[in-house]
C-alpha positions as CSV (number, residue, x, y, z in Angstrom):
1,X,27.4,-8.0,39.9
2,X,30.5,-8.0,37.3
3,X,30.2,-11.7,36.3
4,X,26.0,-11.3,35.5
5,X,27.4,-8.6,33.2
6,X,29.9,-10.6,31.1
7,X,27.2,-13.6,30.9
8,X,25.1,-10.8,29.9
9,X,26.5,-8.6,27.7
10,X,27.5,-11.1,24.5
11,X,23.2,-12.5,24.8
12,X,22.9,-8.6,24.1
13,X,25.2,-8.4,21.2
14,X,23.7,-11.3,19.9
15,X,20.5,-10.5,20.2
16,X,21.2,-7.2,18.6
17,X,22.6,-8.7,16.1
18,X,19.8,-10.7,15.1
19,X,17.5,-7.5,15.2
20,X,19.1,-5.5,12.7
21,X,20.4,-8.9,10.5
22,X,18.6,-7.9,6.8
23,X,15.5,-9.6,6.8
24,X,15.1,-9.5,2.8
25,X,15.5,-13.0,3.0
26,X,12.3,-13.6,5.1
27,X,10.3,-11.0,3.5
28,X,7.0,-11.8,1.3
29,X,7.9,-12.4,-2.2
30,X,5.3,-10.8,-4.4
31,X,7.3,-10.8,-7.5
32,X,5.3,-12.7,-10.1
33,X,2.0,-12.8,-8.2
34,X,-1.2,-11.0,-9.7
35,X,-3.7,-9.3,-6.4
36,X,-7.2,-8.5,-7.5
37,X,-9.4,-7.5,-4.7
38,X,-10.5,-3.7,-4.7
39,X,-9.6,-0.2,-4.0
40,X,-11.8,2.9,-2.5
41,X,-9.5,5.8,-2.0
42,X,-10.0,7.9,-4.5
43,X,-12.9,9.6,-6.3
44,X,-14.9,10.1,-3.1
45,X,-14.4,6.9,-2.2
46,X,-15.3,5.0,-4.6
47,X,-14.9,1.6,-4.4
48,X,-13.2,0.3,-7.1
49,X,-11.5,-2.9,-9.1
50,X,-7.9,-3.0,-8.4
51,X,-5.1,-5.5,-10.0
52,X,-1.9,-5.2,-8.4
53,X,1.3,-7.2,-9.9
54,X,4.4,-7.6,-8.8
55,X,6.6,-6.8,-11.3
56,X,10.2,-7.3,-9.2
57,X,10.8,-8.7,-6.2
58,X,10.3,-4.4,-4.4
59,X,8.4,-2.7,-7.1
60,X,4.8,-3.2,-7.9
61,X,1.9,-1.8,-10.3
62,X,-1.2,-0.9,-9.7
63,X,-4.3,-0.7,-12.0
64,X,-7.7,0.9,-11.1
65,X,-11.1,0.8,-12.6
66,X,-14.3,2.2,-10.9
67,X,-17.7,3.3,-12.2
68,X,-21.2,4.2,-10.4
69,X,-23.8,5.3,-13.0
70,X,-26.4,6.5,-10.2
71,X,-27.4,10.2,-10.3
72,X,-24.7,12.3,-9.8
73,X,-22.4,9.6,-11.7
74,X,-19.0,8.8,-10.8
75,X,-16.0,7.1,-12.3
76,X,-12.3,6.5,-11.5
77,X,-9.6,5.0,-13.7
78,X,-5.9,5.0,-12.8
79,X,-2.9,3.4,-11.8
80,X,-0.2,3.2,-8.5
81,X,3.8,2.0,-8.5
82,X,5.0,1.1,-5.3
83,X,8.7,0.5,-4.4
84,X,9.3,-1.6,-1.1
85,X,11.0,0.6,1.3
86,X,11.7,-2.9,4.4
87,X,10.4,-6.1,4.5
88,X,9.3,-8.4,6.7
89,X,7.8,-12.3,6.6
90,X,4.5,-11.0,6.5
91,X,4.2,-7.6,5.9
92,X,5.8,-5.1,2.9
93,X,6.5,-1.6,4.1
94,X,6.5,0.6,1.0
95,X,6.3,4.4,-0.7
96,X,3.9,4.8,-3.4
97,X,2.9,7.6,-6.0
98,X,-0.1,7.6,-8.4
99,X,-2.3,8.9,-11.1
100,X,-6.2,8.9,-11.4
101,X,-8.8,10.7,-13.8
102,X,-11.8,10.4,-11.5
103,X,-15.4,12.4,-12.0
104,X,-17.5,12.5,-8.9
105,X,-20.2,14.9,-8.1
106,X,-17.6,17.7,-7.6
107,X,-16.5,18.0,-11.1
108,X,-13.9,15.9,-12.8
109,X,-10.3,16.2,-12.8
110,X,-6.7,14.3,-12.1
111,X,-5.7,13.0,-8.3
112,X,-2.0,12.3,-7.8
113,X,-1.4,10.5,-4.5
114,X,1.8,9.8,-3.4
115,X,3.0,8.1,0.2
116,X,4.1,5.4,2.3
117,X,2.2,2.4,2.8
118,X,1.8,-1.2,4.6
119,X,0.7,-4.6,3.2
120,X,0.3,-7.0,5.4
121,X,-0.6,-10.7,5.8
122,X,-1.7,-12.9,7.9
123,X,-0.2,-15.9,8.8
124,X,-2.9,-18.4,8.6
125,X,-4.1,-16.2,5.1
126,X,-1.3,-15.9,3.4
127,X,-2.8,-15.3,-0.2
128,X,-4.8,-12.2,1.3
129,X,-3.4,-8.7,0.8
130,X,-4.3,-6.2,3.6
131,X,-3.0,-2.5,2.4
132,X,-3.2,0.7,5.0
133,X,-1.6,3.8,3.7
134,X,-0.3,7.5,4.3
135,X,0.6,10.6,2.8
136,X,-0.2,13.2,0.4
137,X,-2.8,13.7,-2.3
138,X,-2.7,16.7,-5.2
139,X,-6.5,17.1,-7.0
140,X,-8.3,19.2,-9.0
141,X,-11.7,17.7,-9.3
142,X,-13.5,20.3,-7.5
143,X,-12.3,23.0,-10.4
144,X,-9.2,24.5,-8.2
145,X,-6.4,22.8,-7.2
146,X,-5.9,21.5,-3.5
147,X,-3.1,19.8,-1.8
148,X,-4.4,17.4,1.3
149,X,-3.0,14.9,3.4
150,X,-4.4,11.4,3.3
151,X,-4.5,8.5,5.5
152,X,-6.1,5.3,4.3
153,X,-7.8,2.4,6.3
154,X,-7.7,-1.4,5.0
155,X,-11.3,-0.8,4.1
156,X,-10.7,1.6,1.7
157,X,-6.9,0.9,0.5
158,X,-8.0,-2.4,0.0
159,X,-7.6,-5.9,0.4
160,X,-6.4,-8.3,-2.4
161,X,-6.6,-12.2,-3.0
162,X,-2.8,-13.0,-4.8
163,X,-2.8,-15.7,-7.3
């Protein structure tokens, strides 16, 4: 029973040192790279025109643009930094915080989102963006100020096609 132990225990070292090796250098790069796909979190739910760019290799920008001019109107304009918290070869885990000005039927007002968040990407689709996020939002578009937590699908956090 000794000797399967000492064959043993170095595969474990090595194999735990493999797990917790960095992994920045397998990680998406998104530095440089433009995202435009959309964005529906905010105002209701709006779906909206996003750009994301990747300013550094762990910090990225967000802008957001969305209008509906059916009765009761609604628009959204606003913008997200994110700073990449771990990385892997296909997905960026990451915290965020935001601004919006958004007017939905509620009244009109400022939403600041802030959070943790996951892009991901898969393999065979490597250009496509899928976002799911977390966290906290601080609004006063219904004409009183409300603190809520959030927690955002791909379908409404958004998916983006990077150039």
């Amino acid at each position: 029973m000794l000797k399967i132990h000492q064959k043993t225990l170095p595969l474990l070292v090595l194999m735990l040192c493999f797990a917790l090796k960095s992994t920045s250098s397998l990680a998406r790069d998104m530095h440089g790279r433009l995202g435009v796909g959309y964005n529906a979190q905010f105002a209701d739910n709006l779906p909206a025109v996003a750009l994301k760019y990747g300013v550094t290799r762990a910090t990225a920008v967000e802008g957001i643009l969305g209008m509906d001019t059916r009765t009761p109107s609604r628009r959204a304009l606003g913008a997200k930094i994110s700073q990449n918290i771990f990385m892997e070869s296909n997905l960026n885990f990451y915290g965020f915080s935001g601004l919006l000005l958004s007017k939905t039927a509620a009244g009109s007002g400022v939403e600041i989102p802030a959070g943790v968040g996951v892009e991901f990407f898969l393999p065979a689709l490597e250009s496509i963006g899928w976002s799911i996020e977390t966290g906290g939002l601080l609004s006063n578009t219904t004409g009183s100020f409300s603190v809520r937590t959030i927690g955002v699908s791909f379908l409404n956090a958004g998916i983006r096609f990077y150039f």
